[in-house]
N, C-alpha and C positions, 0 to 999 in steps of 0.2 A: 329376543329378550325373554329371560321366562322371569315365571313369578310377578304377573299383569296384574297389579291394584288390582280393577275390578275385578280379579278370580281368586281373590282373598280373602272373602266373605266378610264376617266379623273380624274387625282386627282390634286384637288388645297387646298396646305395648307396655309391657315393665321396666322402669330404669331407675336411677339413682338419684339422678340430679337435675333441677331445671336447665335444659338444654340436653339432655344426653341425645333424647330422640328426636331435637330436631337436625342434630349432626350424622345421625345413622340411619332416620328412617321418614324424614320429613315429605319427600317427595313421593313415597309413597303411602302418607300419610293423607296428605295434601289430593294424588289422584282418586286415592280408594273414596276421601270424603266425598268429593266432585261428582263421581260415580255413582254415589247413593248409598254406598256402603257405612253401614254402622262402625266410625275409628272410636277408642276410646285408650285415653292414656294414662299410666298413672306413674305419680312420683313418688319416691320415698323420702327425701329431702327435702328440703328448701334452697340448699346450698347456702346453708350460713357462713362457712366456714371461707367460702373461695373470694374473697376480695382480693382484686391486684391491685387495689392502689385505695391505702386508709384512708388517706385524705379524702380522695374524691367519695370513696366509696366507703362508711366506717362501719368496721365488724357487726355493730350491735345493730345495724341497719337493713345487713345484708339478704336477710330471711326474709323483708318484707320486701326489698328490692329486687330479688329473683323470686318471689312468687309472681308481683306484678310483670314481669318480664315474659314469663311465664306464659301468664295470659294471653299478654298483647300477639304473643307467638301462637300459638293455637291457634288465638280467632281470627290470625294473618291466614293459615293454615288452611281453615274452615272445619276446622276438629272443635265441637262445643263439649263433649264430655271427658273431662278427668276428674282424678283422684289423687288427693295426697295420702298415704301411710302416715303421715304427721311422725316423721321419728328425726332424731337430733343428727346433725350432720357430722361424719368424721373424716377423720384426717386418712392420707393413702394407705394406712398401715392396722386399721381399725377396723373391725366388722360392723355392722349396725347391729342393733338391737335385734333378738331374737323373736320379737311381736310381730314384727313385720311376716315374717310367715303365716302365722294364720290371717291377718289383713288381706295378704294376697290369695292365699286359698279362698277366704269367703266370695272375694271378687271374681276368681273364677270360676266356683258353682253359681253365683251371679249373673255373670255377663254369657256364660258358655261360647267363648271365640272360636271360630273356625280354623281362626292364626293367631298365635302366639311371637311378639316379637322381642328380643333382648339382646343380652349383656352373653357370650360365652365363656366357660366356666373360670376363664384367666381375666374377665372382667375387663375386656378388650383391650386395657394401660395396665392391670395389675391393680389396679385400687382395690381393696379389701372391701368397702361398701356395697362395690360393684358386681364383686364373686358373690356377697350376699342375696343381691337381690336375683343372680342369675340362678342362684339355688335353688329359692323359695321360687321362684317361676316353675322352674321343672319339677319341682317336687310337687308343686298346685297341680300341674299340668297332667303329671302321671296318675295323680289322685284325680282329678276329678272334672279332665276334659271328654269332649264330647268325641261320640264315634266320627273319625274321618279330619279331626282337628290337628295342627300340624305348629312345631314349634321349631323357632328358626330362631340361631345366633347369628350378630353383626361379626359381621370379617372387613377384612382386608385382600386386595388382590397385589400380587409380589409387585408390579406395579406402581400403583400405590404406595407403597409401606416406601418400596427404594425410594421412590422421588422423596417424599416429604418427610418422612420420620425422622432422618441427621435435621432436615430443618427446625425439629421442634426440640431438637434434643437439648436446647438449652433454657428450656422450660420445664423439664422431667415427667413430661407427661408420660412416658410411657418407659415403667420397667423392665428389665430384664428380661428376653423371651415372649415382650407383647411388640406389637399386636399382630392378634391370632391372623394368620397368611394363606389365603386359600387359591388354589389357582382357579382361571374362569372357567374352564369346563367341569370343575366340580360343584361348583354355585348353584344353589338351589334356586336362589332371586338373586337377578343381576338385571337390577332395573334401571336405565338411563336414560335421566329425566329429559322432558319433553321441555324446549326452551319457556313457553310461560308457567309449566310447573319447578323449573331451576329460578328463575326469578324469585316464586313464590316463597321458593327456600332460602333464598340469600334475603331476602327481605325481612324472614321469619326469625332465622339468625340474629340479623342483623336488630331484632328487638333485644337480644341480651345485649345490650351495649357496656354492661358491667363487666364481661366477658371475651368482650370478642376483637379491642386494638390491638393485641399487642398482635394475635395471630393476622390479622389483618395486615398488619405491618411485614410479618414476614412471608407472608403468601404474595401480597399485592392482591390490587382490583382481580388482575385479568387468572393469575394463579387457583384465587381464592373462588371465582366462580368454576376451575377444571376440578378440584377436589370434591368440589359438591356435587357433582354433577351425573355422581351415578352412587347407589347404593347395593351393599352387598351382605347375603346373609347366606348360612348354611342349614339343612335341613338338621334338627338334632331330632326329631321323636315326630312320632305319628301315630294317632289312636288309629286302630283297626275298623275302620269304616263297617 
């Protein structure tokens, strides 16, 4: 396995949405905290916008019910620091606001992370938000990370993508050309989680409850714990030690 939690040093991960990093980076979230290691997460959203079901779940509601979701996941996790960018949620086709970039640079002459974790520049489905925040990570990163500090996008392994992608296709998560597909021997981190830190994650999930039937529905029990069960990133940048 490379890419061992605890040889991560500082880990700061950037995404878009409540939930994005518990689906791409929890179990190594989860080991590195366990570890001793300083995790810190930040969001740029609320996820106001994602309700699947009005009724249950109504619009005007939604920001306050995936921040709380939010929470309860992290401190499932054993991650206590995050940040929101406080910026308004958009739709797949929409960038976010251009403030979020400097939010994110000050955080990372802030925090100075050893590892940098995200969103690759196709915003791993195509979501427009997504590619934003993958931006403003790299561009923080090349400005003003530290010597020996290393930045890593979430992937996919061919794998992977075959099994489940036609399954979700009737959900649109993922446009044209996503998601990004990397084979294992070019994996930077190809971490496969250890059975009480995969619990740890499907529990952690499983706090977005605003989020996560229908996929549950289509995965099953026993599916929906193989998917999580290992995570995957590539190496994009590295400061010169």
């Amino acid at each position: 396995m490379r890419g061992r939690p605890e040889e991560l040093g500082t880990i700061l991960g950037v995404w878009a949405h409540p939930d994005d990093e518990t689906y791409l980076s929890a179990g190594l979230m989860a080991a590195a905290a366990r570890a001793g290691s300083r995790v810190i997460d930040v969001t740029a959203t609320r996820g106001e916008g994602g309700s699947m079901d009005e009724e249950r779940w109504p619009p005007e509601k939604m920001g306050e019910v995936r921040e709380q979701e939010l929470i309860r996941s992290l401190e499932t996790l054993g991650v206590s620091e995050h940040y929101w960018l406080d910026l308004p949620d958009v739709d797949m086709d929409s960038s976010l606001p251009e403030v979020g970039a400097r939010r994110v640079s000050r955080l990372m002459e802030k925090i100075s992370p050893d590892t940098v974790l995200t969103f690759g520049p196709e915003g791993m489905t195509g979501h427009e938000g997504h590619k934003s925040v993958c931006r403003w990570a790299t561009e923080a990163f090349h400005r003003a990370a530290e010597p020996g500090a290393r930045l890593y996008y979430a992937t996919y392994t061919p794998e992977l993508a075959e099994e489940w992608v036609p399954k979700l296709e009737r959900f649109d998560i993922f446009r044209p050309g996503t998601p990004p597909v990397t084979p294992r021997d070019e994996l930077a981190i190809c971490y496969t989680l250890p059975t009480d830190v995969l619990e740890l994650k499907v529990k952690a999930i499983r706090q977005h409850e605003s989020q996560i039937e229908a996929l549950l529905h289509v995965f099953g029990e026993e599916g929906f714990g193989r998917v999580m069960a290992e995570e995957y990133f590539v190496l994009a940048a590295e400061t010169p030690a």
